[in-house]
C-alpha positions as CSV (number, residue, x, y, z in Angstrom):
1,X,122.8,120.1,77.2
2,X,123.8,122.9,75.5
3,X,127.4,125.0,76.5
4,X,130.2,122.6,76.0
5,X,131.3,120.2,72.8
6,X,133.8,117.1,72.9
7,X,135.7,116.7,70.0
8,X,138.2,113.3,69.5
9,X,141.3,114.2,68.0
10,X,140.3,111.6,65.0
11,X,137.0,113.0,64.7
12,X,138.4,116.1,63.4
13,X,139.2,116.2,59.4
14,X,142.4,116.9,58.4
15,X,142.9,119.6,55.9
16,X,144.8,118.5,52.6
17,X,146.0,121.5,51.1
18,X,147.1,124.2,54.5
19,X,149.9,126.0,52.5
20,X,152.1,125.4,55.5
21,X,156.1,124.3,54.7
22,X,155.2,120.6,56.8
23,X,154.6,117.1,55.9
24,X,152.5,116.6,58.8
25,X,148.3,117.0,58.5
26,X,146.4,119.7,60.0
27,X,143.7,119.6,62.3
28,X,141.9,122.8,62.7
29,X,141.2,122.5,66.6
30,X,139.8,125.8,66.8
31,X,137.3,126.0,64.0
32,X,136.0,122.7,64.5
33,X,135.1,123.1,68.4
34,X,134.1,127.5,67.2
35,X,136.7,128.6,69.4
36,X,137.0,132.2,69.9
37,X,139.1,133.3,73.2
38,X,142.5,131.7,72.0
39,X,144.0,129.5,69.0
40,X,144.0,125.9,69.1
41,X,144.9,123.4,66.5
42,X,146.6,120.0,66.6
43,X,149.3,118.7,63.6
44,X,149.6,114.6,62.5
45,X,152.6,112.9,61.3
46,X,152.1,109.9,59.6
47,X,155.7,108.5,59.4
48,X,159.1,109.8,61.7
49,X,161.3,112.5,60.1
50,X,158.1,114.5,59.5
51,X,158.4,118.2,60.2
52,X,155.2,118.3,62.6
53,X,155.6,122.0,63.7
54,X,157.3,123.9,60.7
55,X,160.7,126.1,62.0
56,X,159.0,129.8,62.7
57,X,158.9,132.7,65.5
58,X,155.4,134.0,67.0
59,X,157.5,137.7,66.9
60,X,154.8,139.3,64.4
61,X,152.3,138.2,66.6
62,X,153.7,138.5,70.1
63,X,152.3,135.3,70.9
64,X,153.1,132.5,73.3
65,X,153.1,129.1,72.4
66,X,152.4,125.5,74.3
67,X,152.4,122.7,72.6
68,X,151.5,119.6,73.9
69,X,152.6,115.5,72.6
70,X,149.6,113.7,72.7
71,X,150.6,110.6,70.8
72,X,154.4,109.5,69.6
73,X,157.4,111.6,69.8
74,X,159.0,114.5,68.3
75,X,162.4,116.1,68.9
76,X,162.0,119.8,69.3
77,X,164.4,122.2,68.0
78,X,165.2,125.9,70.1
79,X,168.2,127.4,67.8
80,X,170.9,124.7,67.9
81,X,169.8,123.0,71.1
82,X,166.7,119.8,70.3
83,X,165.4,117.7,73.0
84,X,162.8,114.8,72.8
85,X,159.3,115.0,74.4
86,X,157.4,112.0,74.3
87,X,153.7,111.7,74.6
88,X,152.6,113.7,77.5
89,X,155.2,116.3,77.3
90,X,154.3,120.1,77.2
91,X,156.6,122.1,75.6
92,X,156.1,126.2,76.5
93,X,157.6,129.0,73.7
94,X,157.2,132.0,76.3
95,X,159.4,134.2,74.4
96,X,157.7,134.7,70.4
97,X,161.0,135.4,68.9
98,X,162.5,132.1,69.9
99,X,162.9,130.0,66.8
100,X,161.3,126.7,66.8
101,X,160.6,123.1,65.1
102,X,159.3,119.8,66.1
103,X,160.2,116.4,63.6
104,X,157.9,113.7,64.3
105,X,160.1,110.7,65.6
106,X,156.9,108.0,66.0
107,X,154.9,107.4,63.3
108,X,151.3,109.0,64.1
109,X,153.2,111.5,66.5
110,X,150.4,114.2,67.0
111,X,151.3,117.8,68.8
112,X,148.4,120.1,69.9
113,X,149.0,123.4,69.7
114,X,148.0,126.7,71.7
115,X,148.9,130.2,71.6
116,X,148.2,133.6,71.6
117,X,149.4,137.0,72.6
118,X,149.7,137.6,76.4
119,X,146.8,140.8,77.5
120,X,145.1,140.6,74.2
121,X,141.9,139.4,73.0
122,X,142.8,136.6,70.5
123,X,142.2,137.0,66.5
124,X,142.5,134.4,64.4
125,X,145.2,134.8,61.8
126,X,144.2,135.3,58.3
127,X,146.2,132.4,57.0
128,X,143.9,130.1,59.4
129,X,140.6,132.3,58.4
130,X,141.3,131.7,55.1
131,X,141.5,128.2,55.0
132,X,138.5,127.6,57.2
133,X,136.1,129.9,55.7
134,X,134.6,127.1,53.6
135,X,135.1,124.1,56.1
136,X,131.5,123.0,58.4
137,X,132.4,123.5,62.6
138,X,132.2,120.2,64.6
């Protein structure tokens, strides 16, 4: 049947060398599944006191971001204030020039996360084009 894939977060190879500022392995989401209508892509911590979701803003982009626990836990950090989420915890960024972090506090904590600018078609950024130009889709 053609229409539709299923990925397993485990299925999807984690790429070594990102060039982002975290511990924590990346697992292009997106280009695996050849998303196109909004960005998608899931960080891995293998030990706690991993930086899972590296401190940045979305203000360049404008976009909103919701990121979701799907295995372990992670303290999230909003300026000064941090809060745990475990597993099954969303965790919505409505406003992109809210600072934010997450540190893994499980080992194998995993975040999925999904964003993009609210009334605009979604573009990948170059930093994600870049770095999955050479990888095979799901």
């Amino acid at each position: 049947m053609h229409g539709y894939r299923m990925a397993n977060l485990d299925a999807i190879p984690p790429v070594g060398d990102h060039g982002l500022p975290i511990d924590a392995a990346w697992l292009p989401v997106r280009h695996h599944l050849g998303i196109d209508a909004f960005g998608i892509n899931a960080y891995a911590a293998s030990h706690p006191g991993q930086v899972v979701i590296e401190e940045h803003d979305e203000a360049d982009l404008g976009h909103q971001e919701l990121y979701f626990v799907a295995r372990g836990r992670a303290e999230f950090t909003v300026g000064e204030a941090s809060r745990e989420a475990p597993g099954g915890t969303f965790v919505l960024y409505e406003d992109p020039a809210l600072r934010r972090k997450a540190v893994s506090l499980d080992p194998g904590t995993t975040i999925v996360a999904v964003g993009a600018e609210p009334g605009r078609a979604f573009s990948p950024s170059e930093w994600e084009t870049r770095r999955t130009a050479s990888l095979p889709t799901g």
